[in-house]
N, C-alpha and C positions, 0 to 999 in steps of 0.2 A: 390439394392443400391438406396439411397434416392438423387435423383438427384436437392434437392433442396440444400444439403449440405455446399455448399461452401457459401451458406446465412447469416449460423451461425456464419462467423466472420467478416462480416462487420455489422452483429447486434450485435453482442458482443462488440465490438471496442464502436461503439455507449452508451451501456449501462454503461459499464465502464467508456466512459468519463462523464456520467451524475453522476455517484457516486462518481468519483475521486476528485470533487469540494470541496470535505475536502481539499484538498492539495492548494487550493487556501486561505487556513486559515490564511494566516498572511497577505492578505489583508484586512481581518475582523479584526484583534487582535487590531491595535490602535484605529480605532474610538467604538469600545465595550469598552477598557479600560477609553476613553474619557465618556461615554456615563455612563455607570456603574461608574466609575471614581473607578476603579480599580488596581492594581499592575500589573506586568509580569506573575508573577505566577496563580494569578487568572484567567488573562484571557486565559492561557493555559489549564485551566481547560476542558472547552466545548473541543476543540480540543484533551486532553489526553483523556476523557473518550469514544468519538468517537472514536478515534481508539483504545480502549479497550473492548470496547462491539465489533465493527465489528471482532476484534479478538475472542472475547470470544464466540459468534455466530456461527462463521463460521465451529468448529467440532460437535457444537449439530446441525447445519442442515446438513451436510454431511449424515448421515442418510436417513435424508427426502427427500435429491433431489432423490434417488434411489427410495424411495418407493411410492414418489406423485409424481413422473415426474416435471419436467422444470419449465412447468408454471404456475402451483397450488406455486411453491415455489417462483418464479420471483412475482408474483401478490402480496402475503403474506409479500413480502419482499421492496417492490414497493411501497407498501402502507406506511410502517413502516418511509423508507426515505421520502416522499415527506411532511408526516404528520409530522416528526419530525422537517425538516425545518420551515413549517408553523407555528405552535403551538410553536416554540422557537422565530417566530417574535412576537411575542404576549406578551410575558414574560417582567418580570417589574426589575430583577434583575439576577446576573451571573450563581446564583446556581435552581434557575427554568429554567432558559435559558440552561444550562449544562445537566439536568435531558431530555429537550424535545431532544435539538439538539444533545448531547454527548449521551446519553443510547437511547432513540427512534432510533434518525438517524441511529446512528453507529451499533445498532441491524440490522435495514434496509440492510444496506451494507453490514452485515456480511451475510445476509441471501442470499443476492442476489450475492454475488462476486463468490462465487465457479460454480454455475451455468453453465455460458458461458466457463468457461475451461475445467469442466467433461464433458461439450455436444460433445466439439474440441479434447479431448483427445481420446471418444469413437470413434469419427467420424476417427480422422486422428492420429493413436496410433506411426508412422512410421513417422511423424512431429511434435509431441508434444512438442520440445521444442521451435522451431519455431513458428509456430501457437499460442501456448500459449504467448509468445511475442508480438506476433501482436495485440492479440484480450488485453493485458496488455498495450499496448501503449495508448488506451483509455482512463484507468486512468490514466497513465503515462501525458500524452497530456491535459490533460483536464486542466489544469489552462492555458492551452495558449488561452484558449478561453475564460472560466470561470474566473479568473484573473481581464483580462480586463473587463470583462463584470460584474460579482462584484462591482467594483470600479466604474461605472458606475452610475451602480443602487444604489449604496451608496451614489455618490453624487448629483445624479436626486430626488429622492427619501425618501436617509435616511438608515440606516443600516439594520432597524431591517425593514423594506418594503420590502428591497432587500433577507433578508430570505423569507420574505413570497412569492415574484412573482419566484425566483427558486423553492422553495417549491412545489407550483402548478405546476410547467414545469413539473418535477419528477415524482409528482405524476400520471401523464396524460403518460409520455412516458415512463415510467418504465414499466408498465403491460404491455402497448400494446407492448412492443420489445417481449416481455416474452411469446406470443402468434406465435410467430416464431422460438422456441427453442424446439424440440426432441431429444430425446436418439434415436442410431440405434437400429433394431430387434436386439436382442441377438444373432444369427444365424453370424452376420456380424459383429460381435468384436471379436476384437483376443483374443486367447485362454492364459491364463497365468497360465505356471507352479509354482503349486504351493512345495515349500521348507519348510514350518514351518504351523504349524496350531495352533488355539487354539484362544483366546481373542487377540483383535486387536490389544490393549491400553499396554496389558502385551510384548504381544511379540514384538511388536514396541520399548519398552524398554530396551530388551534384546539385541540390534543391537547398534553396536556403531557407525553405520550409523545415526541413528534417534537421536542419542546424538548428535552427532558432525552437524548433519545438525538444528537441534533448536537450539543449544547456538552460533552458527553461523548467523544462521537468524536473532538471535535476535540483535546479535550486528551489523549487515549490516544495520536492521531496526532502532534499536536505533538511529546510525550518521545520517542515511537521514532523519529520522521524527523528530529531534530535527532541522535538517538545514531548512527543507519546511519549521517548525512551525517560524524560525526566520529569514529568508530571509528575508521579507520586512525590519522589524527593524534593521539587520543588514548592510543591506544598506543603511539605514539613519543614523543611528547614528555612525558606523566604516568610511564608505564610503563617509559617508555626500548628499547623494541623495537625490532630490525628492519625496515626496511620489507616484508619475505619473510613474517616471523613476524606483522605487521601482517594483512597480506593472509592469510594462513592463518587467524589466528583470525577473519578477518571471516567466512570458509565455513564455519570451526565453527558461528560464531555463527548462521549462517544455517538451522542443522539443526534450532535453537530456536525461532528467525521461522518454519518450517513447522510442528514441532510445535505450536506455538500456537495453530493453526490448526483442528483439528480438533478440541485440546482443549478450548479455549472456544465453539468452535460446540458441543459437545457440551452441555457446562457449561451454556450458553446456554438448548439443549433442554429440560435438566433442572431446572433450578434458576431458569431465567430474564432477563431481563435485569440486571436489580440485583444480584443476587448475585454474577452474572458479575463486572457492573462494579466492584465493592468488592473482588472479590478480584483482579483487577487493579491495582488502583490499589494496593492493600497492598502488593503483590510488587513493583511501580515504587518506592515508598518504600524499600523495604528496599534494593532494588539504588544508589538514591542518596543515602540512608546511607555505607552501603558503600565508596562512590564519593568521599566528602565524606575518609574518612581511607585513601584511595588515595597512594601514594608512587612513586617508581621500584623497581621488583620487585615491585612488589603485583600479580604475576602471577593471583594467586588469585583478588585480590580482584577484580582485571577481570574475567577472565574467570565468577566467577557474576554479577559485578553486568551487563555485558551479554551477556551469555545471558540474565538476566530481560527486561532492556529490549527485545530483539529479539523474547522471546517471548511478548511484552506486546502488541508491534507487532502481530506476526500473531494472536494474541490479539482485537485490536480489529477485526481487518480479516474478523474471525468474526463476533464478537460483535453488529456494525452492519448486516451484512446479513441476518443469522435472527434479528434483533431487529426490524428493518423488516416479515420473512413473518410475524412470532409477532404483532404489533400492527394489521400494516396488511393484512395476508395476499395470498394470492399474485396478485387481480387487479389491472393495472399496477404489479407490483412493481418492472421496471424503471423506471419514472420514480418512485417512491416512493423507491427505493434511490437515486438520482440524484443528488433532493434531498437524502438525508441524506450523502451521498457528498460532497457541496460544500465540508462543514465539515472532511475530509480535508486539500482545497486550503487552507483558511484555517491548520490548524494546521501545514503545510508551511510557508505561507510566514512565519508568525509564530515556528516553531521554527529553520527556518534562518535568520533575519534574526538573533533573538537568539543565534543561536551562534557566531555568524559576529561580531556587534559585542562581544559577551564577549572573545572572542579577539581580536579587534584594541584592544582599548581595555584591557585585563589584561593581555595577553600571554600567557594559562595557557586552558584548557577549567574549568578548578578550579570558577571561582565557576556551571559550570551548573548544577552537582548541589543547592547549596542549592534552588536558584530549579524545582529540580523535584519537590521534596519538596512546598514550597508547590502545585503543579500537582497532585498526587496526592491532598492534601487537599481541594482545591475541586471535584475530580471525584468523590471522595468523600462530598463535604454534595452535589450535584448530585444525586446516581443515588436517594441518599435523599428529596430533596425531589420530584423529579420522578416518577419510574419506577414506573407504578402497574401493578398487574396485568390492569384492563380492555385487550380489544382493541377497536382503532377503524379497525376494516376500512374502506375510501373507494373510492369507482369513478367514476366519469365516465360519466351517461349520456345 
C-alpha cells in the first residue's frame, strides 16, 4: 500500500482551486465589456466556451489518463491552462481573447480535472463520494481566493495583466502538483463485477441510469454556471452593490460551492442518487423564489438565495461523479465519468446563452429566476422517472 496516499488530496484540493478560477468570471465580465466595449452576451462568450471545451475534453482524455498515467496528462494539461491565460492577456479583441482563454484554457481544465478524482477513487474506492468532495471543494473554493485576488490585479494592473500574472502561477504549479499523482498497482484496487459488456458509449446508453443522470447534470450545471457567470452583475444592478462588495460576496459565495461538495458526495453515499437529486433541485427553487421578489437592498435575500445556487453547483459536481462509481463502478470510470461530464458543456453553454440574451433583450437579470424554477421542476419529474437503484457496471473487453 502506497503510504504516501493520503497526499493525493490535499494536492488535488490545490489543483482544482487553481483551475476553478473560471468561476471567479464575472469579476472579469465588466471591465472586458468596458475594455472591448461589448454587450452581456459577448462577454459571456470566453466564459461559455471554457466551460465547453473543459466539457468536451474531459471524455476524450478519460482514455489517456489510464494509458499515460497522472502526470504525462496533468503536465499536457498544465500547460494548455496556464498558456491559455497568458496568450488571451495578449489579445486585442473578445473573439481572439475567447479562441486563447475559452477553447486553449478550458481544453486545459478539461484535461486536467478528471485526474485528481480517478487517482482518489482508485486509492480510496469505499470513500469515493466523500473524498471526491473534498478534493472538489478546490474548485468549489477557489474564487474565495481567486475573486479577490482578481479584482486586485485588475485594478493594480489592468485586466488583461491580471490574465497574464495568473497565467504564469498555473503554468509553474500545475505540472509540479501533477508530479505527485499515481494510480495504485492493480493488485490493490477493488475488484468490479462486471454485468453487461460490449462498447462503453453503447451500453452506457442502454441504462436509464446514464440518461437520467446527464439531463440531470445538465440542468444542476446549467442554474449554477449561468448564477457564478452573473453574480457580480447581479448584485450591482438588482442589489445595487459595489463592484468591491460584488466581488467579496462572490468568495463568500464560493465557501458554499466547496461546502457542497462533500455534502452531496456524501448525501449521494448515503441516500443515493435520487434523493440527492430532489433535494437539490428543492433548494434551487427556493433560492429562485427568493430571487423572483429580490429588490435593491435585498442584501439578505441574495445573499441566501445564492449561497444555495453555488452550493447546488458544487453539489452537482459531487453528486455526477459518485453517482457514475455507485452505477457504473470504478472500471473505466474515467471515460464513464467523461461521458456523463459532456452534459456539464451543454448546460454551460445553454445557461450562458440564456443569461446573456435575457439581459440584453430585458435589460434586467429579473426574468432568469422564473425560467429557473421551471428547470428545477423538470429535474425534479427527471430524477423520479429515470434514477433506479439497479447498478449497471460496463467494461470493455
Amino acid at each position: 500500500m502506497n503510504k504516501r496516499k493520503l497526499v493525493y488530496v490535499p494536492v488535488g484540493v490545490v489543483m482544482l482551486l487553481c483551475l476553478g478560477t473560471v468561476y471567479s468570471w464575472s469579476v472579469f465580465r465588466t471591465p472586458l465589456e468596458q475594455l472591448f466595449n461589448i454587450d452581456a452576451t459577448q462577454s459571456g462568450l470566453p466564459y461559455m466556451f471554457f466551460l465547453a471545451f473543459y466539457a468536451l475534453l474531459m471524455p476524450i482524455t478519460g482514455g489517456f489518463i489510464e494509458k499515460y498515467g497522472p502526470k504525462i496528462i496533468v503536465l499536457v494539461g498544465g500547460l494548455f491552462v496556464g498558456l491559455g491565460w497568458v496568450i488571451a492577456g495578449f489579445t486585442t479583441n473578445i473573439y481572439i481573447f475567447t479562441l486563447a482563454y475559452g477553447i486553449l484554457g478550458g481544453s486545459g481544465v478539461g484535461i486536467v480535472y478528471g485526474v485528481p478524482l480517478s487517482v482518489v477513487t482508485k486509492w480510496f474506492p469505499e470513500k469515493k463520494g466523500f473524498l471526491v468532495g473534498i478534493i472538489l471543494l478546490g474548485f468549489g473554493l477557489s474564487p474565495f481566493i481567486t475573486a479577490p485576488l482578481a479584482l486586485h490585479l485588475i485594478e493594480v494592473y489592468g485586466v488583461m495583466n491580471a490574465f497574464k500574472i495568473l497565467g504564469l502561477a498555473f503554468l509553474i504549479i500545475v505540472p509540479l502538483l501533477g508530479l505527485f499523482l499515481e494510480f495504485p498497482p492493480k493488485a490493490e484496487m477493488t475488484k468490479t463485477t462486471v454485468i453487461k459488456r460490449g462498447e462503453i458509449l453503447i451500453e452506457l446508453i442502454k441504462s436509464k441510469n446514464f440518461i437520467g443522470l446527464c439531463i440531470c447534470f445538465m440542468f444542476g450545471t446549467l442554474v449554477g454556471l449561468m448564477m457564478i457567470g452573473i453574480t457580480s452583475p447581479v448584485g450591482r444592478e438588482i442589489i445595487n452593490l459595489s463592484p468591491e462588495r460584488s466581488a467579496m460576496f462572490v468568495s463568500i459565495f464560493s465557501i458554499f460551492n466547496g461546502i457542497g461538495r462533500p455534502l452531496f458526495g456524501s448525501l449521494t453515499d448515503k441516500y443515493g442518487p435520487k434523493k440527492a437529486a430532489i433535494t437539490s433541485y428543492t433548494l434551487i427553487m427556493i433560492a429562485s423564489i427568493l430571487m423572483i421578489f429580490a429588490t435593491e437592498g435585498s442584501i439578505v435575500i441574495f445573499v441566501i438565495a445564492f449561497s444555495l445556487y453555488f452550493m447546488n453547483l458544487g453539489g452537482w459536481l459531487a453528486i455526477a461523479p459518485t453517482s457514475t462509481a455507485i452505477y457504473f463502478g470504478q472500471t473505466n470510470y474515467s471515460q464513464n465519468y467523461g461521458y456523463v461530464f459532456t452534459f456539464y458543456g451543454i448546460g454551460a453553454v445553454i445557461g450562458t446563452l440564456l443569461s446573456g440574451e435575457i439581459r440584453s433583450i430585458f435589460g434586467t437579470y429579473s426574468y432568469v429566476f422564473p425560467i429557473i424554477v421551471v428547470v428545477a421542476l423538470l429535474g425534479i419529474i427527471t430524477s423520479l422517472i429515470f434514477f433506479k437503484d439497479e447498478k449497471d457496471t460496463i467494461i470493455v473487453e
